[in-house]
N, C-alpha and C positions, 0 to 999 in steps of 0.2 A: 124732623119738622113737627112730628105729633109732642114729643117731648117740649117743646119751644112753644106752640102754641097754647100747651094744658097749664102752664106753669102759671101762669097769672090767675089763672079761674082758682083760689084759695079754698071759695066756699065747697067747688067739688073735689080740692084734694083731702084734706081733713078727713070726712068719713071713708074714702079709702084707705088712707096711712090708717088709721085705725085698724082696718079691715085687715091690710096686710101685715100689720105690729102684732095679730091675733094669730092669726094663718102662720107668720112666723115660727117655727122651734127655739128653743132655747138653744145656746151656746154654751157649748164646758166653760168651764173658770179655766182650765190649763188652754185652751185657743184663745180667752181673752187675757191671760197673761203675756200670751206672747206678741199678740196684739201691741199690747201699749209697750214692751220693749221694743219692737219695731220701729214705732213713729216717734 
């Protein structure tokens, strides 16, 4: 329900996704190799 109701509000997901695009680590190239063979 929380996920459903925040989704609309754009203006407060923006500076999170930021936030957590930051907070994120990087990914090897050989996990996102195997990635796109995957899908």
């Amino acid at each position: 329900c929380y996920r459903f109701n925040r989704r609309f509000q754009l203006e407060d997901m923006l500076p999170r996704l930021g936030y957590m695009a930051m907070r994120t680590p990087p990914m090897p190239a050989c996990l996102l190799k195997l990635a796109e063979g995957y899908g």
